[in-house]
C-alpha atoms as an extended CHARMM CRD file, in Angstrom:
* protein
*
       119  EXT
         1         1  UNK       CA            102.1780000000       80.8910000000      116.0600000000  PROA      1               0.0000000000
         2         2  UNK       CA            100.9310000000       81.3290000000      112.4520000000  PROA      2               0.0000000000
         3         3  UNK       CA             97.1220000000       83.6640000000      114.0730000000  PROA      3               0.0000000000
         4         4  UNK       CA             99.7310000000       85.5240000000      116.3670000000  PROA      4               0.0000000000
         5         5  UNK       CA            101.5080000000       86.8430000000      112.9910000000  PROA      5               0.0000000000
         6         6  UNK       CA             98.6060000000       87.2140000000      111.2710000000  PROA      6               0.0000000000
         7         7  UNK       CA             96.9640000000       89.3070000000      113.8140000000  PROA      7               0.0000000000
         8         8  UNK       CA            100.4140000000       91.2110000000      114.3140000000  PROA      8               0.0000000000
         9         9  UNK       CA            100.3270000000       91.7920000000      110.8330000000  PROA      9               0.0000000000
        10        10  UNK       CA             97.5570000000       93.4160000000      110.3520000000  PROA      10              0.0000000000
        11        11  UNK       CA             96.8040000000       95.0440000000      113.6850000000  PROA      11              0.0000000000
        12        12  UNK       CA            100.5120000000       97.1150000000      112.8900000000  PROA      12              0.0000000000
        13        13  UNK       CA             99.1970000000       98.1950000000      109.4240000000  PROA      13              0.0000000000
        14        14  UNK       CA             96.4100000000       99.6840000000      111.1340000000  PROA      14              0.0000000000
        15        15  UNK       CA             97.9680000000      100.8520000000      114.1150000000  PROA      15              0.0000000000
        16        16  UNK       CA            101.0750000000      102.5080000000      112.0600000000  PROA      16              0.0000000000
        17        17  UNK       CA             98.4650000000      103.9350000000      110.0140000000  PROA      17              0.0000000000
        18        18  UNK       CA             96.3360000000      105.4580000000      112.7760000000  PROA      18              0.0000000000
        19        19  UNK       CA             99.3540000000      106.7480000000      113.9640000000  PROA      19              0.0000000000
        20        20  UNK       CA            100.6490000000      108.1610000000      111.4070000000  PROA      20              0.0000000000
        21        21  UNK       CA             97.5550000000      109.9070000000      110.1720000000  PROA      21              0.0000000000
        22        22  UNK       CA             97.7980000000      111.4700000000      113.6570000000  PROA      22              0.0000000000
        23        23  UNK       CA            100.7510000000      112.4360000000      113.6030000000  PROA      23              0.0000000000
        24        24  UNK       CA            101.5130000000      113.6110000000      110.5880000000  PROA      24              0.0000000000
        25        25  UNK       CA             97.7080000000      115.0510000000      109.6980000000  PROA      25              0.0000000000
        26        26  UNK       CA             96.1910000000      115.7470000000      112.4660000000  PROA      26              0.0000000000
        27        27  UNK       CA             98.7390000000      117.6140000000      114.9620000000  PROA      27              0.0000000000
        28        28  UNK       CA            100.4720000000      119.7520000000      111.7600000000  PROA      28              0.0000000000
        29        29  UNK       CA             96.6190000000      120.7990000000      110.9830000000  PROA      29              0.0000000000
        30        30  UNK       CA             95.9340000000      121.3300000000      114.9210000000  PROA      30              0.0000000000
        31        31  UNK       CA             99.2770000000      123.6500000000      115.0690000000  PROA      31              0.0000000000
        32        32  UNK       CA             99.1090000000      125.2120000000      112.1470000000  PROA      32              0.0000000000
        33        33  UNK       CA            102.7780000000      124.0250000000      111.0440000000  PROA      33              0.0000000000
        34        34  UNK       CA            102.1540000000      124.5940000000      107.7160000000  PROA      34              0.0000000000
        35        35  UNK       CA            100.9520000000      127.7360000000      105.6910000000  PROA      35              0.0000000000
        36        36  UNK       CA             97.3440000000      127.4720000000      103.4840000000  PROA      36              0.0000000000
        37        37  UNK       CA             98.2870000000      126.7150000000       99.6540000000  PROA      37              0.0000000000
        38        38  UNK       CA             98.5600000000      124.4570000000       97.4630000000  PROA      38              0.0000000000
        39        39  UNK       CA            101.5860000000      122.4350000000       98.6420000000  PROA      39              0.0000000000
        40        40  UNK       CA            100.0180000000      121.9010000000      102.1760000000  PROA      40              0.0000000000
        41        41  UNK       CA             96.5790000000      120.9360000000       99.9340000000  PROA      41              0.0000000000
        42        42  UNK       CA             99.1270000000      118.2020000000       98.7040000000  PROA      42              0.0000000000
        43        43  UNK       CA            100.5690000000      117.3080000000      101.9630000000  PROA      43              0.0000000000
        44        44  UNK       CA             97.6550000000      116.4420000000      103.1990000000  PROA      44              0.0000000000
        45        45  UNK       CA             96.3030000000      114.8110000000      100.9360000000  PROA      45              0.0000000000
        46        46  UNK       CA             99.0870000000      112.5090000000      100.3800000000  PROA      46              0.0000000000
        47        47  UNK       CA             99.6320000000      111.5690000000      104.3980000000  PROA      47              0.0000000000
        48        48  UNK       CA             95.5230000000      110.7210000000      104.2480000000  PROA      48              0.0000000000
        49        49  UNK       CA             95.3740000000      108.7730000000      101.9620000000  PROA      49              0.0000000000
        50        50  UNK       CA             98.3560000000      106.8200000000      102.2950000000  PROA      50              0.0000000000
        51        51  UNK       CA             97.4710000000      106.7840000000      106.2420000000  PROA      51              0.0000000000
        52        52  UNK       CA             93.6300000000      105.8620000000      104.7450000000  PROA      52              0.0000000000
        53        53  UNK       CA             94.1410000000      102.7310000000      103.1610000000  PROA      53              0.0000000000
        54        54  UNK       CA             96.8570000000      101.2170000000      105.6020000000  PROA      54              0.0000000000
        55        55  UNK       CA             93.8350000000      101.7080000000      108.4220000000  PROA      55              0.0000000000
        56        56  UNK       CA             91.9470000000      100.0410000000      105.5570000000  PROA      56              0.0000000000
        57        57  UNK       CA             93.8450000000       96.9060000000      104.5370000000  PROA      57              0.0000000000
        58        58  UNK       CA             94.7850000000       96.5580000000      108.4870000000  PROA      58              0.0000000000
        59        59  UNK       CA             91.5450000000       96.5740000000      109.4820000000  PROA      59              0.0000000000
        60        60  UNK       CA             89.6660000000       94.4440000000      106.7990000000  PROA      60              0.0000000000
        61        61  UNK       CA             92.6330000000       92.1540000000      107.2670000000  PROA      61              0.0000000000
        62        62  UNK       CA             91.8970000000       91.7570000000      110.9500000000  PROA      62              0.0000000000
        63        63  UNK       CA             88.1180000000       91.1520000000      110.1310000000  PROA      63              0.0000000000
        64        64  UNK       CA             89.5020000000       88.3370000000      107.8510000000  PROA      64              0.0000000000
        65        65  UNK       CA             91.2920000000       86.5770000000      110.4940000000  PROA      65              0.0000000000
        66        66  UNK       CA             88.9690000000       86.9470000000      113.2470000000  PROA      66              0.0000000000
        67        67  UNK       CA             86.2710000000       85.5100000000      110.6450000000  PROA      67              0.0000000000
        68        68  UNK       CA             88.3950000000       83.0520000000      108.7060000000  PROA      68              0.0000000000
        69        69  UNK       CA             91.9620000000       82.7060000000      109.5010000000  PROA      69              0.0000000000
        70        70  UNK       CA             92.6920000000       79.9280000000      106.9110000000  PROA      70              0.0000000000
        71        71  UNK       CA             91.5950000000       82.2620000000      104.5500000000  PROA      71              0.0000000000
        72        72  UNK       CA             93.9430000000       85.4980000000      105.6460000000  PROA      72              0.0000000000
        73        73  UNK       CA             97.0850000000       83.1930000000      105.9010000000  PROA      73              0.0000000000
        74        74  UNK       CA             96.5210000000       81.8360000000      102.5550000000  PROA      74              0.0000000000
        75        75  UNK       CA             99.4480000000       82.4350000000      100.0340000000  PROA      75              0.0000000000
        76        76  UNK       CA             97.4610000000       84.4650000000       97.4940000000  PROA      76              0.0000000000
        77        77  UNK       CA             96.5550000000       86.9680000000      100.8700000000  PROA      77              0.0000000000
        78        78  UNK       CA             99.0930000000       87.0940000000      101.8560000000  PROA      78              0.0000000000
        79        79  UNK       CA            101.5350000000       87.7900000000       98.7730000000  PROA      79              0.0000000000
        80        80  UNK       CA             98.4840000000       90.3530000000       98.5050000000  PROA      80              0.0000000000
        81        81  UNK       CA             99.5650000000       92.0410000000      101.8650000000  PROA      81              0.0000000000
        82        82  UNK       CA            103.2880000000       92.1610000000      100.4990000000  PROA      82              0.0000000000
        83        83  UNK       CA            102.1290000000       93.5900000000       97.3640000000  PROA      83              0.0000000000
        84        84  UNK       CA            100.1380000000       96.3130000000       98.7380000000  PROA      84              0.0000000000
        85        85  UNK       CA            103.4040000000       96.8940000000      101.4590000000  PROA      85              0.0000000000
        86        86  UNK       CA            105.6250000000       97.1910000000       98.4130000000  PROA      86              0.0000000000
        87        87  UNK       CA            103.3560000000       99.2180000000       96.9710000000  PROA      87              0.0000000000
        88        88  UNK       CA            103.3830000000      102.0860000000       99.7360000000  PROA      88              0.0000000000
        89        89  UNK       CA            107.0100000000      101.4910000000      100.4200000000  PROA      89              0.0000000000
        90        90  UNK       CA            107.6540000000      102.7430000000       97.2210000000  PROA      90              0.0000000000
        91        91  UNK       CA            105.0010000000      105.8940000000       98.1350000000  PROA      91              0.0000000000
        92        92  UNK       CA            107.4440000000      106.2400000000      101.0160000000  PROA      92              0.0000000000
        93        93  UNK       CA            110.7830000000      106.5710000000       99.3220000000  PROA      93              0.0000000000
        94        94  UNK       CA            109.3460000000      108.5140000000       96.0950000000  PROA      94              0.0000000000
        95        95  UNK       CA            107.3020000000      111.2660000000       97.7470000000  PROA      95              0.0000000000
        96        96  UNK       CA            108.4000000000      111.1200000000      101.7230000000  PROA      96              0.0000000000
        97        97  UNK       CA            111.1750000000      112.4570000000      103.0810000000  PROA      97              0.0000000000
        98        98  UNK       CA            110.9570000000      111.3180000000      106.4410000000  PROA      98              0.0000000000
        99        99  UNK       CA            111.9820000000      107.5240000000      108.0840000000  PROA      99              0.0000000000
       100       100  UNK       CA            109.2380000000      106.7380000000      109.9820000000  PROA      100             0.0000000000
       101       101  UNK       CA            106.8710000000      105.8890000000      107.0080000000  PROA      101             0.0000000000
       102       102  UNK       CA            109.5570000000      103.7780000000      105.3770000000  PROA      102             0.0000000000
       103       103  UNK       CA            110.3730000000      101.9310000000      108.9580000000  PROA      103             0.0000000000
       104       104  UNK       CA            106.4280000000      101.2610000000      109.8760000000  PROA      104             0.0000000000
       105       105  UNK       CA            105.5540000000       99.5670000000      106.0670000000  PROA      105             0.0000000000
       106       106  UNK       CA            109.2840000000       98.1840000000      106.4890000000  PROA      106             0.0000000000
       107       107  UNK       CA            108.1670000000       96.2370000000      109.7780000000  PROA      107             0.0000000000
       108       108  UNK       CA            104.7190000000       95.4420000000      107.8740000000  PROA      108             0.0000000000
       109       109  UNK       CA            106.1130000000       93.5300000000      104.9330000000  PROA      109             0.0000000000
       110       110  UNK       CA            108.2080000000       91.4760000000      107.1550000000  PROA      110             0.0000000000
       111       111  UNK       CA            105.4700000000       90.5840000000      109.1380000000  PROA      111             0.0000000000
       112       112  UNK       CA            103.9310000000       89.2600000000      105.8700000000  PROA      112             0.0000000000
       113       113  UNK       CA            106.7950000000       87.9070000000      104.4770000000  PROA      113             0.0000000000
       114       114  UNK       CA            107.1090000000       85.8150000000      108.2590000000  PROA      114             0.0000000000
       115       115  UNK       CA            103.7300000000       85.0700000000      108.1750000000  PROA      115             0.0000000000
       116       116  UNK       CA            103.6590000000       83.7370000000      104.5280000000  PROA      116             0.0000000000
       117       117  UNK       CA            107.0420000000       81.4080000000      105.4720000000  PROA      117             0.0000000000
       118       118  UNK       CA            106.0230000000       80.3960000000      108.2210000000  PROA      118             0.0000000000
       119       119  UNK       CA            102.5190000000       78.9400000000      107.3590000000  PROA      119             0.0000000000
């Protein structure tokens, strides 16, 4: 049960982050949604890199468990992971206005937080 969560874990940080780099990045860009200036300079930037280093973290995370799985469901990893989730939650509630951010590093830290009690 314990490489099931810590695969689930980490494969939804990097598949909420993919997704929301696509989402929110890639098809405003692609439709033009919002107008060239400085603001949309910041939008961008913000939904890139926050998207950037969940795809990150996910991904070297799920290199870490396919390599050494004691290793990635180790408490200091782990309350790692939930550090870093914190960490972008409060990106989410401080600079986005939207749910879905807050939801997908919502379902991410209790993932960890599973994965850490249940080891």
């Amino acid at each position: 049960m314990r490489n099931y969560l810590v695969y689930a874990t980490y494969g939804w940080l990097a598949l909420s982050g993919t997704l929301h780099f696509l989402v929110d990045v890639v098809s405003h860009a692609l439709r033009g949604k919002h107008p060239p200036g400085p603001e949309t300079t910041l939008y961008y930037g913000l939904n890139t890199a926050f998207s950037l280093g969940q795809v990150a973290f996910g991904l070297l995370g799920l290199f870490l468990a396919r390599r050494a799985m004691d290793l990635a469901a180790a408490p200091p990893v782990l309350i790692l992971a939930l550090a870093a989730g914190l960490g972008w939650w409060a990106v989410t509630f401080l600079f986005m206005g939207y749910w879905e951010p807050k939801l997908n590093v919502g379902i991410f830290c209790a993932l960890a937080l599973a994965t850490l009690v249940r080891r």
